[in-house]
Structure formats: C-alpha cells, structure tokens
ZAMARGU-4260 file (C-alpha; in steps of 0.2 Angstrom, whole numbers, plus 5000, padded with zeros to 4 digits):
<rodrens>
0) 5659/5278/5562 | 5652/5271/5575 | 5652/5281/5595 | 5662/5270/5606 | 5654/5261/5621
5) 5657/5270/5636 | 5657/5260/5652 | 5649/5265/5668 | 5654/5259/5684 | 5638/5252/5695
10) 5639/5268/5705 | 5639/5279/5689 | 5624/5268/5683 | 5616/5271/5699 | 5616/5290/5697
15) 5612/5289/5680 | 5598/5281/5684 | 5592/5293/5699 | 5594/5308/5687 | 5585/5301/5674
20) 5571/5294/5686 | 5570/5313/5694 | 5569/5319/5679 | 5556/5310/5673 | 5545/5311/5688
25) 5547/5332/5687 | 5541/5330/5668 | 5528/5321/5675 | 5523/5334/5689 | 5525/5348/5677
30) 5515/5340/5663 | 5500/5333/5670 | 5490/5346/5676 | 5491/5352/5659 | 5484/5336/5652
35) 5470/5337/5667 | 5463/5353/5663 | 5465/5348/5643 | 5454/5334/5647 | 5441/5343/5657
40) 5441/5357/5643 | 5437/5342/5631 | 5425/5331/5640 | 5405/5329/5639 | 5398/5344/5649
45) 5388/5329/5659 | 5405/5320/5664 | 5416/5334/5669 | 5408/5334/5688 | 5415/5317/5691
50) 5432/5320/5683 | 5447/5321/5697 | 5461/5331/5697 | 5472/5315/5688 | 5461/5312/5676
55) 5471/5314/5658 | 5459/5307/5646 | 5444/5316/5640 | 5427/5310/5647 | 5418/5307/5630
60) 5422/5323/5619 | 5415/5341/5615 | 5422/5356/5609 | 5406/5369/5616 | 5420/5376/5629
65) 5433/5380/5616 | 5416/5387/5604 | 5412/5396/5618 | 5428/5404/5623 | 5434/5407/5605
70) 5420/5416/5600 | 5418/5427/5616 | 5420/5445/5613 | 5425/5448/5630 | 5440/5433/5627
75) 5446/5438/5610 | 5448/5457/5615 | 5458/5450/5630 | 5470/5440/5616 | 5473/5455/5607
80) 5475/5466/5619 | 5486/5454/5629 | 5496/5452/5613 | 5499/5472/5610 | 5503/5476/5628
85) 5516/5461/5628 | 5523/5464/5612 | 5526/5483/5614 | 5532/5481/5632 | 5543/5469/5627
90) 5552/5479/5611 | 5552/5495/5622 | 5558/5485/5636 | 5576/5474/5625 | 5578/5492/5617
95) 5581/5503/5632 | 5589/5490/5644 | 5601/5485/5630 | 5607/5505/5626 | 5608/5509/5644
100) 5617/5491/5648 | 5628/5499/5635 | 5631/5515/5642 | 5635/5508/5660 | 5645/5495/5652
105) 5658/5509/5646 | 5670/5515/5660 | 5673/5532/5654 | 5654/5534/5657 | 5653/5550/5667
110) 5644/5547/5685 | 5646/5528/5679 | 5642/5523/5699 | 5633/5534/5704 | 5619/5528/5691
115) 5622/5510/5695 | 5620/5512/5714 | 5602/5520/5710 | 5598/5507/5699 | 5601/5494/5712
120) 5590/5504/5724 | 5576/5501/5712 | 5577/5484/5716 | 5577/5487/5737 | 5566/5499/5737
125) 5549/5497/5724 | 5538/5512/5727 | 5520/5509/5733 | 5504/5511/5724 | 5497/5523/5729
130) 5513/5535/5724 | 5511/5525/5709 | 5494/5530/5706 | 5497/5547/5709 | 5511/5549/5695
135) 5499/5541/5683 | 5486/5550/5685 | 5496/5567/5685 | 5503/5561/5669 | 5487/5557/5660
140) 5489/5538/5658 | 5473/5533/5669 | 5463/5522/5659 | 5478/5520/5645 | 5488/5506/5638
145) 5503/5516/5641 | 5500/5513/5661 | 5502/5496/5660 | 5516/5494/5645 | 5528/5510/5655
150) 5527/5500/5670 | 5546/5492/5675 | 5551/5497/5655 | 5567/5493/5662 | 5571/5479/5676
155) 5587/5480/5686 | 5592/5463/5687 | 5588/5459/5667 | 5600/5476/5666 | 5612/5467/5676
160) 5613/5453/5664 | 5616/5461/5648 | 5629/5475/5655 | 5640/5459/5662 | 5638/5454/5641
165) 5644/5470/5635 | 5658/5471/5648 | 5666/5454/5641 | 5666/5460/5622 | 5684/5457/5620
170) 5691/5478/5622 | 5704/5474/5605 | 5688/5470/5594 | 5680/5487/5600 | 5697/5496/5596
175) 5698/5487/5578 | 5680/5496/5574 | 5686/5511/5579 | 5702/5510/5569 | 5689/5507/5553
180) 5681/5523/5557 | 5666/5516/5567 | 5656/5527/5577 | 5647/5524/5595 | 5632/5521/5589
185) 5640/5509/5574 | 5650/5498/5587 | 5635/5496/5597 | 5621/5492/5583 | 5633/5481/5572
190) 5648/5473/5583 | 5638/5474/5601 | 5622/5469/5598 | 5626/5453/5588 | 5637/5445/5599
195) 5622/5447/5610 | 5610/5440/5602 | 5607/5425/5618 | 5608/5437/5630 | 5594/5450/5622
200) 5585/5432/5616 | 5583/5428/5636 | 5578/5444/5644 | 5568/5445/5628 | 5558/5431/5636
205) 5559/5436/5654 | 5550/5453/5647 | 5539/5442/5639 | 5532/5429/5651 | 5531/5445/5665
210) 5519/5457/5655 | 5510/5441/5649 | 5506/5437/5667 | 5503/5455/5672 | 5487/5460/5678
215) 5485/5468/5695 | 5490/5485/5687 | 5478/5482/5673 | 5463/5478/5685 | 5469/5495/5696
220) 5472/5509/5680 | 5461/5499/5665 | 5445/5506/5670 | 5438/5501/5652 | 5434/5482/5651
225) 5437/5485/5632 | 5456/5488/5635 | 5458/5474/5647 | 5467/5460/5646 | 5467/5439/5645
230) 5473/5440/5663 | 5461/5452/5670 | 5446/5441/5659 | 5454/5427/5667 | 5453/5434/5684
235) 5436/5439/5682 | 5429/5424/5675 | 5439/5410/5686 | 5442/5418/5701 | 5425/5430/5703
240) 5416/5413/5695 | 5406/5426/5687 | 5399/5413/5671 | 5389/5426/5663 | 5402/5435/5658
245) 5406/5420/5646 | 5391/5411/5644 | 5380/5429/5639 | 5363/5435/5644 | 5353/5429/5632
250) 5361/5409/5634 | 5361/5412/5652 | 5340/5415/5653 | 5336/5402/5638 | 5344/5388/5644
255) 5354/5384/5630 | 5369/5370/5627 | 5380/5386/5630 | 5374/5388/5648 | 5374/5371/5651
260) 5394/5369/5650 | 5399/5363/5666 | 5408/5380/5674 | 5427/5369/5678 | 5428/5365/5659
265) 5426/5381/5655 | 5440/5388/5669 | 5451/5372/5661 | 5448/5381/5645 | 5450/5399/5648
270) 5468/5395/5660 | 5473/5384/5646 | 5470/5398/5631 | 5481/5411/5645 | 5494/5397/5646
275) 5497/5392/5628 | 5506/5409/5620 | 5520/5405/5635 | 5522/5388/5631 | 5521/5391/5612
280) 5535/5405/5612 | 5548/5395/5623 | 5554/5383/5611 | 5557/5397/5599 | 5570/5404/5611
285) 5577/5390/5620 | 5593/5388/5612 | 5595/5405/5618 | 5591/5402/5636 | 5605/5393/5645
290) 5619/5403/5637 | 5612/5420/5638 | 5607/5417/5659 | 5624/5411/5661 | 5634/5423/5650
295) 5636/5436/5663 | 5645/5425/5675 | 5656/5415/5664 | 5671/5423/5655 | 5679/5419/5639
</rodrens>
C-alpha cells in the first residue's frame, strides 16, 4: 500500500528545508576533519607539506604511516592497554552504579537521603590531586592499572539516570515477583535489569568514551611507559612532537623511508587510530542512546 502524500504548506517546506540544510552543514562540520586527517594519513610523504586543512582526497597514496604506527611497539601496547583499562572500568563501572541506583531507588532504604545528598556533593565538590595522590599512594596503587580503572567507578550524574529508571518500574510488577517467591536480589537481576537494558546501554557508553579519553591520571600515576596508554602515547608523540618515539633510533640515524614520513601524517595517523574504537562502538549502541538519556525524565 502505498504512504499517502502529505502536503506541506510553503512555510512548513521552508522549515523542512532549513532543518535539512543545517543538518547537513553540521554533518559536514563534523565529518571533514576526519576525511582531512584520513587524507594526510594516506598521502605521499613528499605532498603532505602542501596539503591544507580542507583537503579530503589523498595526495598520491602510501600506507608507511599506518606501517609504521601499526607495527610500533610503543602504539600497540597503548591499544591494548587502552582496551583493558576501558573495558574493565566500564564493567566495574555499569555494575556498581546499577546496584547502588537500585538500592537508592528503594524507599524503605535506611538513610535513603542522607546517601543521596553525599552523592550530589561529589559532584560540587571533586577532591584535588594532590589528596588524591596521597590516597593512592597509601594504598599501594602508584604505578598500577588499578589507579586509573578505580578512578570515578561510579559517576553521580550517570547514577542519577539509572535510579530515575528503576523508580518508574511499575511498583504492581515488583509486587507480582514477590508474590512468585522472588527475592531481592531475583527482582533486580531478572525483572530490573532487563527493562533497563537502554538505560545501562547509555551510561554503558558514557563509561566508555570517558576512560577511552582518560589520560592526565595515567601520565600522573603510570610511571611505567609499558602500562601506559593510546592517549598518553598520543600525548607524547603529538603534542611533545617527540618523532623518535615512533620513527625508532635506528630509522631515525639511517635515514631510512621511515624517518622520512612527513611528522603531520604521522599525527593524522596516530589521532585517527585514538579516534576509531569511539566511532566504531557507537553504532553498536545507538538505538540505545536516545531512550536510555531520556528515560529518566519521561514517565510511562
């Protein structure tokens, strides 16, 4: 069957036309500078110096930066590293803010508000680094993974969202589970957490995208350049300019096609390689996005 015409009057044409049109031009904005720094990444070493900041077509074509980056030891530790930190940050992170978004979402909580309020201090007041730094190192975690996958476990606002979820499970299907013997911990794992499968999908992501980007903590308690990761490599590498650290000694002194790369295709490559896990997982969970950010202000 076919869809019926729908007619537009000129002024709804019009602003059908201006959101398309803006739409357009911030896909445009967003998109482009990732097609630039594709392009110099891609290009002959000898044109990459004339290339501008438009260009979105490679200059002739070589693949020595990606060679190079891919087969860096420094790079691929980062990768993995990268990859551990956020993965087990992330778990640890969905799994405690959901049980305790659970526990404050129950009213017969006892001291319900008065664990609230000091969770929404945490977002006023951050404590500073050098308290910060002092707690680690009592602890022990100086130099460990665990300093940088324990930091903000649980964020306040993401704890917001998921406990405005749990307060809208209808109360009548919570009192039919209990009627069919269910338990606490029961109700939670098999009546709560499914009907929040967009909410823990989005602040799934927020963990994600944040201890991907994380890296002044690393660069301050990762003493250990073995355990550091993408971002801090990154950091060294694009913002120190320090090309030995990808092109190698030996390269370096023998003039070789590897120290010949042009240092702003190699920068292209190595913000690009940082960039593409975030851009790759985000279609995964976008379905997920939009309802699980706006479930804990709608109702129904």
């Amino acid at each position: 069957m076919a869809a019926p015409n729908i007619r537009r009057t000129p002024l709804e044409r019009a602003e059908y036309a201006i959101i398309v049109s803006t739409l357009l031009f911030l896909v445009v904005l967003t998109v482009q500078p990732l097609l630039n720094l594709l392009a110099i990444s891609l290009s002959d070493p000898s044109e990459v110096a004339g290339m501008s900041g438009l260009t979105v077509l490679p200059n002739g074509f070589s693949t020595d930066v990606w060679s190079l980056l891919l087969n860096n030891p420094a790079v691929l530790r980062g990768v993995v590293n990268s990859i551990f930190i956020t993965l087990v940050s992330s778990f640890l992170g969905v799994v405690l803010t959901a049980l305790m978004a659970w526990a404050l979402s129950r009213p017969g909580l006892p001291g319900r508000r008065v664990i609230f309020v000091l969770m929404l201090v945490t977002i006023v007041f951050d404590p500073g680094i050098i308290p910060d730094y002092l707690v680690n190192k009592r602890l022990g975690l100086l130099d460990s993974y665990w300093s940088v996958i324990l930091f903000k476990l649980v964020n306040a606002w993401y704890l917001i969202i998921l406990i405005r979820f749990f307060e809208e499970v209808p109360k009548e299907l919570l009192e039919a589970s209990e009627l069919d013997g269910a338990n606490p911990f029961q109700i939670f794992w098999y009546v709560a957490l499914p009907l929040a499968k967009s909410a823990l999908a989005t602040i799934a992501l927020f963990y994600f995208v944040f201890h991907w980007n994380e890296f002044f903590r690393a660069m301050i308690y990762l003493n250990d350049q073995s355990k550091w990761p993408l971002q801090v490599v990154l950091r060294q590498f694009v913002v120190e300019g320090d090309k030995l650290a990808m092109v190698g000694v030996d390269n370096s002194n023998n003039y070789t096609g590897a120290s010949q790369i042009n240092i702003r295709a190699l920068k292209a490559g190595m913000i690009l390689l940082t960039i593409v896990p975030i851009l790759a997982i985000y279609p995964l969970i976008l379905k997920f996005f939009t309802k699980g950010t706006m479930s804990g202000a709608l109702k129904g």
